[in-house]
Biotite code that builds the C-alpha atoms (Angstrom):
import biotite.structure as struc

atoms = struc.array([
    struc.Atom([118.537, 122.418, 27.900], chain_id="A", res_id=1, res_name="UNK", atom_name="CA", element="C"),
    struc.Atom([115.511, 122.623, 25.646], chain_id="A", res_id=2, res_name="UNK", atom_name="CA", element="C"),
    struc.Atom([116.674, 125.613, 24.365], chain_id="A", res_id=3, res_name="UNK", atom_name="CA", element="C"),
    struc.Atom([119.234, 122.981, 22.295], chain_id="A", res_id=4, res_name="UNK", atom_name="CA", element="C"),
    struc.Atom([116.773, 120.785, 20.758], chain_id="A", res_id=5, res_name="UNK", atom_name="CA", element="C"),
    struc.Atom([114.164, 123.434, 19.855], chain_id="A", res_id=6, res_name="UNK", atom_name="CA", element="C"),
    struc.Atom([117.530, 125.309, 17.996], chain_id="A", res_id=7, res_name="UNK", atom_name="CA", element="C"),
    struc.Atom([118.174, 121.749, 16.321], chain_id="A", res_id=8, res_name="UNK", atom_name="CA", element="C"),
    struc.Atom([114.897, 121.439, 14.765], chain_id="A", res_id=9, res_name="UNK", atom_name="CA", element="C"),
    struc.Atom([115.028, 124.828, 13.508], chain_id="A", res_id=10, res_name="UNK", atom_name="CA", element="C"),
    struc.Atom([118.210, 124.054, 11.931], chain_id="A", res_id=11, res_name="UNK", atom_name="CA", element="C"),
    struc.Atom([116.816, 120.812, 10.719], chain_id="A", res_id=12, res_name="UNK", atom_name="CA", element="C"),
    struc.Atom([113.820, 122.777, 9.034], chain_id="A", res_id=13, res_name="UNK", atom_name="CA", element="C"),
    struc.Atom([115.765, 125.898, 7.476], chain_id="A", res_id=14, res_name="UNK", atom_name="CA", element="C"),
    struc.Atom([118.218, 123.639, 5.867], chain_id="A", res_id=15, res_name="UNK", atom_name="CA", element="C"),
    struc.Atom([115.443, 121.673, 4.356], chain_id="A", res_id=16, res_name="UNK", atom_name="CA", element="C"),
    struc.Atom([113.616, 124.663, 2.843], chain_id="A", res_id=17, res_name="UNK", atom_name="CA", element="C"),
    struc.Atom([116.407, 126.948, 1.681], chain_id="A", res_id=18, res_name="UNK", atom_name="CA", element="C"),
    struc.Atom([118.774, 126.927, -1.100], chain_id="A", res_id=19, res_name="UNK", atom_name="CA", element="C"),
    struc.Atom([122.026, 128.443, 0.321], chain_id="A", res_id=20, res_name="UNK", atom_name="CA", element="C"),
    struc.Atom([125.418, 127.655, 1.576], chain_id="A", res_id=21, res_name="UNK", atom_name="CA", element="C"),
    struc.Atom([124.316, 125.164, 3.906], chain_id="A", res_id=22, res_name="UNK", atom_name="CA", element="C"),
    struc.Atom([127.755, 124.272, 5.112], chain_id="A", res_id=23, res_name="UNK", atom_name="CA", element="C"),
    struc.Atom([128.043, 127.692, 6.504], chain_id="A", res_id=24, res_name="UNK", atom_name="CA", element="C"),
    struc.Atom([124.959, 127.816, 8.056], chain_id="A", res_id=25, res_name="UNK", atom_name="CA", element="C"),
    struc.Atom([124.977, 124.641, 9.649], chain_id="A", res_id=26, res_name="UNK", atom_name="CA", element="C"),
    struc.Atom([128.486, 125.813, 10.990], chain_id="A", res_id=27, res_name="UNK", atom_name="CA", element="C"),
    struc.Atom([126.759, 128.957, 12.124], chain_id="A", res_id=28, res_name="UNK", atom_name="CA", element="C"),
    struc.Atom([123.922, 126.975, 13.805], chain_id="A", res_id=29, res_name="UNK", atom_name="CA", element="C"),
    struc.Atom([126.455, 124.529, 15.601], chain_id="A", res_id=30, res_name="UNK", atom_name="CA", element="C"),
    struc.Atom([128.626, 127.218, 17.189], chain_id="A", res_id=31, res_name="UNK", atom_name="CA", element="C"),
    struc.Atom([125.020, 128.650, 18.380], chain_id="A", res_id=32, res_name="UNK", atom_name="CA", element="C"),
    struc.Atom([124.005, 125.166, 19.654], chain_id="A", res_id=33, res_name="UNK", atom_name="CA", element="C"),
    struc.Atom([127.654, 125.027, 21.835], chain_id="A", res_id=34, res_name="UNK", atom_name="CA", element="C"),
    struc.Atom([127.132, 128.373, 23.108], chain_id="A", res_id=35, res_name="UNK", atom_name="CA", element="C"),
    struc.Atom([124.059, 127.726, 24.920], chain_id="A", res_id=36, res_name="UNK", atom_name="CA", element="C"),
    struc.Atom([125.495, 124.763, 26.135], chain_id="A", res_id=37, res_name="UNK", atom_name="CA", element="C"),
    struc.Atom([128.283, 126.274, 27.563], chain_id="A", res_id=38, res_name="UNK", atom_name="CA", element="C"),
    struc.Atom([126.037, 128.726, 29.244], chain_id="A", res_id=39, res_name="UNK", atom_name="CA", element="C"),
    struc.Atom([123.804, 126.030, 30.606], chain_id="A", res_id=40, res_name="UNK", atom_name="CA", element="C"),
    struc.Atom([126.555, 124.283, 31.663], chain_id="A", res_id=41, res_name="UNK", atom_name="CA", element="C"),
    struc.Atom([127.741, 127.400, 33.415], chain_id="A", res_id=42, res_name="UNK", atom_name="CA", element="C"),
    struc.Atom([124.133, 127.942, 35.516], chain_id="A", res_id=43, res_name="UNK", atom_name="CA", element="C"),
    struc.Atom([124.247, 124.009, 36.279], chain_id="A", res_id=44, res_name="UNK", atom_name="CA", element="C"),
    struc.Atom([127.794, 124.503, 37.793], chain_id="A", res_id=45, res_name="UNK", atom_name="CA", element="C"),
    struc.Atom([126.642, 127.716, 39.362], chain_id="A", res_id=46, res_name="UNK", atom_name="CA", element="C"),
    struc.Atom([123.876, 125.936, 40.980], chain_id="A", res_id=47, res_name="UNK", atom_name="CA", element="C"),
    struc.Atom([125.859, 122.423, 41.953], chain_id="A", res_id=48, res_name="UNK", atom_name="CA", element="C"),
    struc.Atom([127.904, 125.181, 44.196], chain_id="A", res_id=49, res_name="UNK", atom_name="CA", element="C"),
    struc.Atom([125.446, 127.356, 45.324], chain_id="A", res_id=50, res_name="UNK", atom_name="CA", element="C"),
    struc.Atom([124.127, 123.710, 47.117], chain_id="A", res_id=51, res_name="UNK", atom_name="CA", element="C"),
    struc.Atom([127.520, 122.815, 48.340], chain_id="A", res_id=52, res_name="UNK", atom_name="CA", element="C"),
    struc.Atom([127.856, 125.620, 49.609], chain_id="A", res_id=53, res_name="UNK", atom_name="CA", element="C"),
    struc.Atom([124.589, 124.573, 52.147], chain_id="A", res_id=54, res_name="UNK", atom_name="CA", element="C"),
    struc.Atom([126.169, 121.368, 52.491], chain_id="A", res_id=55, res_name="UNK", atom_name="CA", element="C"),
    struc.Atom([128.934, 122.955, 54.454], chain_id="A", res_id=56, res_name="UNK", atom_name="CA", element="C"),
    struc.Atom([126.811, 125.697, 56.246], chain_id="A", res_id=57, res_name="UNK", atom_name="CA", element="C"),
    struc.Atom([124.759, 122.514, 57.407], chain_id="A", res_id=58, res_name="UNK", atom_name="CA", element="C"),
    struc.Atom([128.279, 120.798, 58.124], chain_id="A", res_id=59, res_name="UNK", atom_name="CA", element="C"),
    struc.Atom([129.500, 124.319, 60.083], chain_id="A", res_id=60, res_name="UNK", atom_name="CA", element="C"),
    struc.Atom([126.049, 123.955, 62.269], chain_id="A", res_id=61, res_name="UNK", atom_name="CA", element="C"),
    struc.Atom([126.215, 120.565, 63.008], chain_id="A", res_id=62, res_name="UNK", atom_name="CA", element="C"),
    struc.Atom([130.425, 121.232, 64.568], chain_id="A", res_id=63, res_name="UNK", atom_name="CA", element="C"),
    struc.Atom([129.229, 123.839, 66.329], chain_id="A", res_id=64, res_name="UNK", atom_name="CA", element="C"),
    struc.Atom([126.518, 122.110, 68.013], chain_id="A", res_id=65, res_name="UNK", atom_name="CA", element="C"),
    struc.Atom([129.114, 119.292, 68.472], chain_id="A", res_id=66, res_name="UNK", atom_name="CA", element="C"),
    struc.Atom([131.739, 121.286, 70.157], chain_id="A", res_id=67, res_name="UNK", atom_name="CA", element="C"),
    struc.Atom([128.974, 122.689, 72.526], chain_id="A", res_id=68, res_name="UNK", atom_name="CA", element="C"),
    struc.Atom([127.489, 119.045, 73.969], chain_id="A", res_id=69, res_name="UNK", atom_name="CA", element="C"),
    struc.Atom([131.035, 118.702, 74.099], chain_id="A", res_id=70, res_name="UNK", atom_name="CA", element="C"),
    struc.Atom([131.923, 121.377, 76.762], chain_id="A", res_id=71, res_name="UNK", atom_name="CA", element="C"),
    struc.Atom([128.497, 120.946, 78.572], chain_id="A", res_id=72, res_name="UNK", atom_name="CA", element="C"),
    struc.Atom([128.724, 117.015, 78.996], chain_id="A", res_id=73, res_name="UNK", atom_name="CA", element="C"),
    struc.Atom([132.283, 116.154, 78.082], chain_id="A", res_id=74, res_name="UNK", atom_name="CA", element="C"),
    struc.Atom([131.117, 113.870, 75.309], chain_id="A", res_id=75, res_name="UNK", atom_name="CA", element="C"),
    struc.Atom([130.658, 114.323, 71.831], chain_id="A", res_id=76, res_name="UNK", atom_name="CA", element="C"),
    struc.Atom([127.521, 113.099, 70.198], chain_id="A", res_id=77, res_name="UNK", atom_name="CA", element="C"),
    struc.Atom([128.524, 113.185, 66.405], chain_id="A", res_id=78, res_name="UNK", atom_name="CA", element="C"),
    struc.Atom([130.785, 110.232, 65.665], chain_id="A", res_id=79, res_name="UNK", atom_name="CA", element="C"),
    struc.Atom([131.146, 111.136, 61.943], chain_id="A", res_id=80, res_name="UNK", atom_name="CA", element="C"),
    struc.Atom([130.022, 113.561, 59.748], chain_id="A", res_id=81, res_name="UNK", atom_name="CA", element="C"),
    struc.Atom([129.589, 113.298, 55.610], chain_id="A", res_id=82, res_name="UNK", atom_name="CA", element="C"),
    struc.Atom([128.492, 115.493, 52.592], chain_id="A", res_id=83, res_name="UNK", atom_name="CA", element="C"),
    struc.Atom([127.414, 114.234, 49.353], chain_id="A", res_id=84, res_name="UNK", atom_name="CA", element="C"),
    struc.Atom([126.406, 116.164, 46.174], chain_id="A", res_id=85, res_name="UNK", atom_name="CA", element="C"),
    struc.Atom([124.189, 114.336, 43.563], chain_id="A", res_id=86, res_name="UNK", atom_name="CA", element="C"),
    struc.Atom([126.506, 113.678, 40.437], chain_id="A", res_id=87, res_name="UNK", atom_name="CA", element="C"),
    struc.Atom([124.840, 115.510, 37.174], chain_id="A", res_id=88, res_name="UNK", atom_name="CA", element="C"),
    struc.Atom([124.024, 111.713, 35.961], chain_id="A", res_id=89, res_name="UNK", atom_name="CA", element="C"),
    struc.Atom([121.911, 110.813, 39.204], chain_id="A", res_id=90, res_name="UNK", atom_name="CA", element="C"),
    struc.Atom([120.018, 114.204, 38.440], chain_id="A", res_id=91, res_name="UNK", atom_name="CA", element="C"),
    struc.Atom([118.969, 113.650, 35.479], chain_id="A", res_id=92, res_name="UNK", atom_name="CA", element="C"),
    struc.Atom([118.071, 109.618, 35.782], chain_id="A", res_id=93, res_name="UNK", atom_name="CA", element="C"),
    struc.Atom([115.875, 110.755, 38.922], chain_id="A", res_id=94, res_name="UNK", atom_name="CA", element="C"),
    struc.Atom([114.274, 113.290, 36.707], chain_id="A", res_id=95, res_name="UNK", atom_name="CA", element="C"),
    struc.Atom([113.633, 111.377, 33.812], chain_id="A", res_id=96, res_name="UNK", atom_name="CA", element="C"),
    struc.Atom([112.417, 108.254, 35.961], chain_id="A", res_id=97, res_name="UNK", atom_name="CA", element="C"),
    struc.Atom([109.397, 110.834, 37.418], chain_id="A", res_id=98, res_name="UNK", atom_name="CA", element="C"),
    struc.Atom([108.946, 112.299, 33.652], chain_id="A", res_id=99, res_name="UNK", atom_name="CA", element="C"),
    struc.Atom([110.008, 115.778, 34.417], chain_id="A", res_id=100, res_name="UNK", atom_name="CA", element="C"),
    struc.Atom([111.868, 117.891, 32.351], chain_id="A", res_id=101, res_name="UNK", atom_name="CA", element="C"),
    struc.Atom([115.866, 118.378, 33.001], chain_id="A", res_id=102, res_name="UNK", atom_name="CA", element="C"),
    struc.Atom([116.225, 122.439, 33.411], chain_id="A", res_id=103, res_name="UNK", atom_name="CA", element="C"),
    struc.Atom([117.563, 124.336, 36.611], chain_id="A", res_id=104, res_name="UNK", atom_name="CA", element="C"),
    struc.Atom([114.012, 125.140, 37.751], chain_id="A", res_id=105, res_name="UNK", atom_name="CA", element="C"),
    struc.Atom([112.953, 121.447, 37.582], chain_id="A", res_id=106, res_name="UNK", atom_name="CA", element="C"),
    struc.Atom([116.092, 120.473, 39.226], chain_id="A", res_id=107, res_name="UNK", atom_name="CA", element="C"),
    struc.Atom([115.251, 123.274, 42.228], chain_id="A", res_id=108, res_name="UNK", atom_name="CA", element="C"),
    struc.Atom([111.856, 122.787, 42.484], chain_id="A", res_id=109, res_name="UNK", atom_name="CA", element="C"),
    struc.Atom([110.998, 118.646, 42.499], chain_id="A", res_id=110, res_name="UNK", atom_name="CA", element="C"),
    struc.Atom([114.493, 117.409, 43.605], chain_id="A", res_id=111, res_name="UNK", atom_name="CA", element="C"),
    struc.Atom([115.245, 117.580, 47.649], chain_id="A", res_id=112, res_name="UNK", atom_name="CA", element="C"),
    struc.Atom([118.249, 115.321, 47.912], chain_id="A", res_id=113, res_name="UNK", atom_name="CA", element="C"),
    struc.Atom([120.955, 117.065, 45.752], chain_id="A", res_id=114, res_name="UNK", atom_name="CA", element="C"),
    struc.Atom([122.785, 117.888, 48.535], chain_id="A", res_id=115, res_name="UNK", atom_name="CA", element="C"),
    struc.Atom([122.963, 115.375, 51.144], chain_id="A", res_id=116, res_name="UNK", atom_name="CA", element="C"),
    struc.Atom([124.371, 115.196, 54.657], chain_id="A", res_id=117, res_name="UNK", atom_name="CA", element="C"),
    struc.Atom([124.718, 112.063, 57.266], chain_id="A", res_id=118, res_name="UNK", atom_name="CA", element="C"),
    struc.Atom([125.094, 112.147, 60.593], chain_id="A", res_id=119, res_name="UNK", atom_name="CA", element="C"),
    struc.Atom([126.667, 109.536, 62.543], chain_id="A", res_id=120, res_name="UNK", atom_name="CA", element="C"),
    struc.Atom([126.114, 110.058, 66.405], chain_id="A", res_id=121, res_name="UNK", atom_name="CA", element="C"),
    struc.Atom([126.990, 107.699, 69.370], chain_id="A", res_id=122, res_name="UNK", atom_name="CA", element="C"),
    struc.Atom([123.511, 106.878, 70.491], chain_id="A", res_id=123, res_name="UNK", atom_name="CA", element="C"),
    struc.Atom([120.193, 106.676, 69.751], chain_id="A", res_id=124, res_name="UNK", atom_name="CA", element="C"),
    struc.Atom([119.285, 109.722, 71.645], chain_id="A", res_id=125, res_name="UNK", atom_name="CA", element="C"),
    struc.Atom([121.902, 111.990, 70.416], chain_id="A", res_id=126, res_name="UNK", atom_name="CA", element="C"),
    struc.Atom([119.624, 111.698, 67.020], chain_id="A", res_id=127, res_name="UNK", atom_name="CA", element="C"),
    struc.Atom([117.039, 113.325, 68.094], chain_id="A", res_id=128, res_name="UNK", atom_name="CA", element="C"),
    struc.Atom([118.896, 115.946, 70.540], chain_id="A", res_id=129, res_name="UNK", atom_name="CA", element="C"),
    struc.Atom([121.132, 116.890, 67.625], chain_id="A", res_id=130, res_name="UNK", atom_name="CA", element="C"),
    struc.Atom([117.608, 116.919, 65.198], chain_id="A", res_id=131, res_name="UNK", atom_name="CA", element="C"),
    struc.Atom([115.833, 119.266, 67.957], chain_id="A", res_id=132, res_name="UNK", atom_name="CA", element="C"),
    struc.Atom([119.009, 121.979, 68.557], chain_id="A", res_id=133, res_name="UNK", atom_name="CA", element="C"),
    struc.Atom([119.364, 122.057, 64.898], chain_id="A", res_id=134, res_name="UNK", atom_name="CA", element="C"),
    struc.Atom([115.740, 123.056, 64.051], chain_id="A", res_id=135, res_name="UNK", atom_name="CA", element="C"),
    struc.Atom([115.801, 125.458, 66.284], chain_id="A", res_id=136, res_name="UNK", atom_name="CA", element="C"),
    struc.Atom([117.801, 127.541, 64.518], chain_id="A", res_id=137, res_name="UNK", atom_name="CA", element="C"),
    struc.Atom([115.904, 130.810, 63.152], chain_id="A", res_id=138, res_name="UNK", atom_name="CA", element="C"),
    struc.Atom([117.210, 130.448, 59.731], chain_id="A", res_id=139, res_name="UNK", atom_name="CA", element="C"),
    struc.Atom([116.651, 126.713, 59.208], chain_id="A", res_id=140, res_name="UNK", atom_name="CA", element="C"),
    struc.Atom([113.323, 125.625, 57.919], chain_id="A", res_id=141, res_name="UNK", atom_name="CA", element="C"),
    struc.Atom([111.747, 121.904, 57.916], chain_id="A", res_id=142, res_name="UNK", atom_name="CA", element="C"),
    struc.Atom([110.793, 120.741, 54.811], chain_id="A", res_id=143, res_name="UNK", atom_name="CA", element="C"),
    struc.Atom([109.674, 117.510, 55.636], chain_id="A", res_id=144, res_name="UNK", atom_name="CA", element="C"),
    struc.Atom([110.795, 114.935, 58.133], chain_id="A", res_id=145, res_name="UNK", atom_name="CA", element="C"),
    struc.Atom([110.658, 111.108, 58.146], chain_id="A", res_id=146, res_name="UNK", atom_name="CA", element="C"),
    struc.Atom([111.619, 109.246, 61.178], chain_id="A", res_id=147, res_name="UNK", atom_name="CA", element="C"),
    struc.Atom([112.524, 105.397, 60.008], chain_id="A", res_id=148, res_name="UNK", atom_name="CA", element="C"),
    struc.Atom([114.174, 105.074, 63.629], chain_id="A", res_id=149, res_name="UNK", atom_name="CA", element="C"),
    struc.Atom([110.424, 105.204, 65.257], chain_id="A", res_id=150, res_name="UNK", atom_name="CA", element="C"),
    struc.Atom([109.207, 103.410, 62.238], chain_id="A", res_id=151, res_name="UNK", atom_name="CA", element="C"),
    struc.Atom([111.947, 101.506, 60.213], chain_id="A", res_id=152, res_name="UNK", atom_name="CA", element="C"),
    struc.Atom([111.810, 100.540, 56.759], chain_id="A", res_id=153, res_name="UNK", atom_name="CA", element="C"),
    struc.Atom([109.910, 96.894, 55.676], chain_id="A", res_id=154, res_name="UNK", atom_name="CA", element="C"),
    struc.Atom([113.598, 95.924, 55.183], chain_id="A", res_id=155, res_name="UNK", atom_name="CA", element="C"),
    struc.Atom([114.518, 96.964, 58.603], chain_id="A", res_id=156, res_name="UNK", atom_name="CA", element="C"),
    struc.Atom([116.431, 100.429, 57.662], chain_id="A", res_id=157, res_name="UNK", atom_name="CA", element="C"),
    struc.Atom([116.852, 102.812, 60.051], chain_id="A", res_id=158, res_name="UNK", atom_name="CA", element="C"),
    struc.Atom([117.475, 106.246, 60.001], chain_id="A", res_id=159, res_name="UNK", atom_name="CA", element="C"),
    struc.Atom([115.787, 110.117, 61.003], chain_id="A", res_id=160, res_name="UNK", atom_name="CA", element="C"),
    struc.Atom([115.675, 112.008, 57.754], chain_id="A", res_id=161, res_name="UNK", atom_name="CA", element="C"),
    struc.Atom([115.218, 115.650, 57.321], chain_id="A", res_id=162, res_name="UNK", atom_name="CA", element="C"),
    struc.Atom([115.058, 118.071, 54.403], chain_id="A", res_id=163, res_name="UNK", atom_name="CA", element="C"),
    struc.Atom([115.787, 121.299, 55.320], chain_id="A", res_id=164, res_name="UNK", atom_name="CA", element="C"),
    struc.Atom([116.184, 125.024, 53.991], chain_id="A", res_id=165, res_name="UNK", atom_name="CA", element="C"),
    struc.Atom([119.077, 126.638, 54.940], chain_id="A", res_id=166, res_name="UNK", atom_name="CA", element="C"),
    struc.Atom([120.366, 130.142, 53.401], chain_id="A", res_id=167, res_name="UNK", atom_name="CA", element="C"),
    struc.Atom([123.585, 130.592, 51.993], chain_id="A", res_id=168, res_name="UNK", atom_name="CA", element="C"),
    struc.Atom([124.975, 134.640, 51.626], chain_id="A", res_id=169, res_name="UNK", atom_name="CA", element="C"),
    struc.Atom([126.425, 135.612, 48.216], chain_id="A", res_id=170, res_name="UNK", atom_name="CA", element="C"),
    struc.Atom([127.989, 138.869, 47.484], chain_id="A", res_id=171, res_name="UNK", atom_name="CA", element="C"),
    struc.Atom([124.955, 140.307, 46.517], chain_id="A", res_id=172, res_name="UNK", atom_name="CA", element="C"),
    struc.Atom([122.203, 138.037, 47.294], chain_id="A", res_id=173, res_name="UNK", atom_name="CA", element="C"),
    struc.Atom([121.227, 135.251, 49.991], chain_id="A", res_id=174, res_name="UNK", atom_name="CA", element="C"),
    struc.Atom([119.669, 131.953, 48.747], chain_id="A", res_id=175, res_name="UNK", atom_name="CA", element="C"),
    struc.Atom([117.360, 129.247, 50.387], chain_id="A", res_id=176, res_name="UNK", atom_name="CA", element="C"),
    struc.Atom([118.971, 125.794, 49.713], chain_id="A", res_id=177, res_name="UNK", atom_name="CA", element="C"),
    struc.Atom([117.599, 122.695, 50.144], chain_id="A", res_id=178, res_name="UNK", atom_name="CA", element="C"),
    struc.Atom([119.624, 120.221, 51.992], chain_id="A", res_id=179, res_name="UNK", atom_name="CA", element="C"),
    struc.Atom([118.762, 116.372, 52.839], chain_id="A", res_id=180, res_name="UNK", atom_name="CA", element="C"),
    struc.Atom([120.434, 115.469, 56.274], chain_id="A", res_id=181, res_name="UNK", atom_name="CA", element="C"),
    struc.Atom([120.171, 111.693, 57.404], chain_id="A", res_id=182, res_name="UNK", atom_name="CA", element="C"),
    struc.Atom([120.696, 111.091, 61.227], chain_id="A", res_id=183, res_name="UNK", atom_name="CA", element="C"),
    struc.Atom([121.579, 107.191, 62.486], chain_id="A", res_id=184, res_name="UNK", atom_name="CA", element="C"),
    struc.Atom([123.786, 105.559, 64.930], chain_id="A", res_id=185, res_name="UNK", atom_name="CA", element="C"),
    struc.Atom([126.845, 104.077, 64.221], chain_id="A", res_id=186, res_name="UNK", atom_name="CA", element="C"),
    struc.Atom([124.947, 100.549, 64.363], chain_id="A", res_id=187, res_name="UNK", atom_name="CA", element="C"),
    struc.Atom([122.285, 101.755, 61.833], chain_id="A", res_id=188, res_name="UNK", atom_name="CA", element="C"),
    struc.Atom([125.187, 103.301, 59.645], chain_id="A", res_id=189, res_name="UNK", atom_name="CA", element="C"),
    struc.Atom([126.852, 100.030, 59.752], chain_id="A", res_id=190, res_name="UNK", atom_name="CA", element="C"),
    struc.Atom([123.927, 98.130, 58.861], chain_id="A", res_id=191, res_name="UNK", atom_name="CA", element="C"),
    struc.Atom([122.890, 100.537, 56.091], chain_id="A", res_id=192, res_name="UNK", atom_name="CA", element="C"),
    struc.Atom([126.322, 100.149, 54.612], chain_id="A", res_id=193, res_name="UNK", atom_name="CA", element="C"),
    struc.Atom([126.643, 96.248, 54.695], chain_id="A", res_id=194, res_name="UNK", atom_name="CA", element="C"),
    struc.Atom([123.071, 96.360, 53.456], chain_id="A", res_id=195, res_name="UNK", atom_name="CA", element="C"),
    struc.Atom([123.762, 98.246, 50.174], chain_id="A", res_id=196, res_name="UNK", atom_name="CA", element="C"),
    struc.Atom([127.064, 96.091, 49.413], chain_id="A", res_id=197, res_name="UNK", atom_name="CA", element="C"),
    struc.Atom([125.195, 92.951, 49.866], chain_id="A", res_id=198, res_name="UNK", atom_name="CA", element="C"),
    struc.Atom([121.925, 93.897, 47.829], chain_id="A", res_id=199, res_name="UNK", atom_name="CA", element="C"),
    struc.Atom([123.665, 95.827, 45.350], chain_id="A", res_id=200, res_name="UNK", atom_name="CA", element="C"),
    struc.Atom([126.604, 93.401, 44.459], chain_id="A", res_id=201, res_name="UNK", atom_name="CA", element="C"),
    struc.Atom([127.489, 92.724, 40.772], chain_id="A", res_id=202, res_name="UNK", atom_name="CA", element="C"),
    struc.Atom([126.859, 89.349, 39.051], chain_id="A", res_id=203, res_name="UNK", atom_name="CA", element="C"),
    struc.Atom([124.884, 88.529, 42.564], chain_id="A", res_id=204, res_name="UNK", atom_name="CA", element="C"),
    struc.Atom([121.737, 87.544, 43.080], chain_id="A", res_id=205, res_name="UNK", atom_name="CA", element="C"),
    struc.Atom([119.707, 89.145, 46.244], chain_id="A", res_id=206, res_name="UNK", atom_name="CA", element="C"),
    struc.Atom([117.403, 86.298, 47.498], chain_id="A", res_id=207, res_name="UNK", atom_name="CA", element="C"),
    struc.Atom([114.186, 86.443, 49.704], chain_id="A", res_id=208, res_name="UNK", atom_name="CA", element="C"),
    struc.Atom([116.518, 84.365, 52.994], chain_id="A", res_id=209, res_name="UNK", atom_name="CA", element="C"),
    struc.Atom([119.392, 86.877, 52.685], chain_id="A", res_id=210, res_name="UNK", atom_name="CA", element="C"),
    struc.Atom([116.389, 89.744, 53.073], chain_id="A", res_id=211, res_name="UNK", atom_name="CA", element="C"),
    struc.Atom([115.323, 88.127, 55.383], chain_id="A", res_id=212, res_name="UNK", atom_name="CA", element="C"),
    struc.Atom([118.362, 87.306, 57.484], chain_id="A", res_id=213, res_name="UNK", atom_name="CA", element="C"),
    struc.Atom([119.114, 90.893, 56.714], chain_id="A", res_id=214, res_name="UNK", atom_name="CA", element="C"),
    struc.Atom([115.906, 92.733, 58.786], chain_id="A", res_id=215, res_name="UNK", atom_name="CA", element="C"),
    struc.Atom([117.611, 89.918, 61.999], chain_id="A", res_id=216, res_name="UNK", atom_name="CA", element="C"),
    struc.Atom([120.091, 91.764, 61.573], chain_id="A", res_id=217, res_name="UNK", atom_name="CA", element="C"),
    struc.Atom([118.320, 94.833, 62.017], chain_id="A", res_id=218, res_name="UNK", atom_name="CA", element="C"),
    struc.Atom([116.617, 94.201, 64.785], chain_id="A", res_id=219, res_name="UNK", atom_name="CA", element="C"),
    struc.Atom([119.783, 92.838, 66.411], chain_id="A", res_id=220, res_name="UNK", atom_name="CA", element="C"),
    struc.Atom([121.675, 96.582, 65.837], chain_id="A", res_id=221, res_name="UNK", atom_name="CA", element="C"),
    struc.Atom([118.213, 97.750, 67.313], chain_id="A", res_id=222, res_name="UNK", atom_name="CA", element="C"),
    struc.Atom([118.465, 95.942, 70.730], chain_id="A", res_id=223, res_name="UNK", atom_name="CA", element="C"),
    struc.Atom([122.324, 96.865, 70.296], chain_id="A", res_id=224, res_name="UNK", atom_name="CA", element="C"),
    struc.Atom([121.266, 100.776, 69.732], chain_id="A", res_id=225, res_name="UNK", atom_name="CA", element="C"),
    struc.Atom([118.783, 100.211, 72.944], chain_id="A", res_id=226, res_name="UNK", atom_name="CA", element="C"),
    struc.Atom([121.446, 98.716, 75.192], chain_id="A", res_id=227, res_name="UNK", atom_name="CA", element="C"),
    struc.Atom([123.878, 101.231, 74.781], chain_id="A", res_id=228, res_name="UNK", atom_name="CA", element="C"),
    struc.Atom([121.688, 104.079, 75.206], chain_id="A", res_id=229, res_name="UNK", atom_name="CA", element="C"),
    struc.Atom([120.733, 102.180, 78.911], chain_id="A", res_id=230, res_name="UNK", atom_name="CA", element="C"),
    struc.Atom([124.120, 101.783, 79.659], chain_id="A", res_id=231, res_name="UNK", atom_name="CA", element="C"),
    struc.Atom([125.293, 105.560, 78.544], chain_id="A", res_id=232, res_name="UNK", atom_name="CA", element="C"),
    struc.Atom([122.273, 106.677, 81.397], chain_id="A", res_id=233, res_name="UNK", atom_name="CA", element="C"),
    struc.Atom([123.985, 104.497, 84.066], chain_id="A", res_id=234, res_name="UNK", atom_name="CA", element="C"),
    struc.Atom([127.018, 106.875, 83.520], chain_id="A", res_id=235, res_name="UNK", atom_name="CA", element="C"),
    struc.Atom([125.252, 110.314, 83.594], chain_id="A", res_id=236, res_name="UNK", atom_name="CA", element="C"),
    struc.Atom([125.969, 112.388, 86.865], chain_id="A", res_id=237, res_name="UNK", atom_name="CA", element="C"),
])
């Protein structure tokens, strides 16, 4: 991706200093410049797989664990589970906002939430159960882990998030992937969702009492969240 602007100035030089058939050479130069952009295009798509790929060995270990709870407690604790990759737009904005430069090994090595996986589960304390079995796993790594359940957000946003390294087998190599997964109950998906609609609505404008009547709201699906995991240990044998 640099590789195309440092060609461009030399271009931009060389046609400046000698007296030949520029036409042709500038042709020459452009079918160089589209080359390497193919081929960087080619590693970027390589790459965008190579993490959807952990999305759905994350997705695999998450059923499993599912279908599991399921046969030992005749429940299931995972309500709904989704996968998101980060479009190649998003990349490069979140790059750019942090003033690092847009290559693969940038992209690897500062971004964590390319691929992204939320977990919806029934109650609070299938969060953490689900959190716990999963970590246990000998070839996931923690990354980092922030609990917004324990300690919500100002604006009252809940969730457990994890980054995680998971390995993904290729014909003739295994990779370490990074994978965001985001944990919540289906009240603290709900609010999150009605949350981002309301705040994020065009040609509207967010004001300081709908915040605030927001972060009620949150700790009203909190109490909710705490009620239902009392009632759900009435029912346990």
């Amino acid at each position: 991706m640099e590789n195309e602007n440092s060609l461009q100035k030399e271009i931009e030089l060389y046609l400046e200093e000698e007296d030949i058939d520029k036409e042709k050479i500038r042709n020459f130069f452009e079918t160089k410049i589209a080359d390497i952009s193919k081929t960087r295009l080619y590693e970027f798509t390589k790459l965008m797989a190579y993490y959807r790929c952990a999305m759905m060995e994350v997705e695999t270990k998450l059923n499993v664990l599912n279908v599991e709870f399921s046969l030992q407690h005749d429940r299931n604790p995972i309500n709904d589970i989704k996968t998101r990759l980060k479009s190649f737009k998003s990349i490069k904005e979140k790059l750019e906002r942090q003033n690092l430069p847009f290559n693969l090994s940038s992209i690897e090595s500062n971004l964590h939430d390319i691929a992204g996986v939320r977990v919806v589960c029934s109650f609070p304390d299938d969060v953490y159960m689900l959190a716990d079995a999963l970590l246990k796993q000998d070839d996931i790594t923690l990354v980092s882990k922030k609990d917004y359940i324990e300690n919500p957000k100002p604006n009252g946003y809940r969730s457990l998030h994890m980054i995680i390294t998971v390995p993904i087998f290729l014909a003739h190599e295994k990779k370490l992937m990074k994978v965001e997964i985001q944990l919540r109950t289906i009240a603290m998906d709900v609010w999150a969702s009605l949350e981002h609609q309301l705040r994020y609505k065009k040609n509207a404008k967010f004001t300081k009492e709908m915040a605030d009547e927001l972060l009620y709201c949150a700790k009203i699906s909190a109490e909710l969240d705490e009620k239902m995991d009392k009632l759900r240990s009435l029912t346990q044998p």
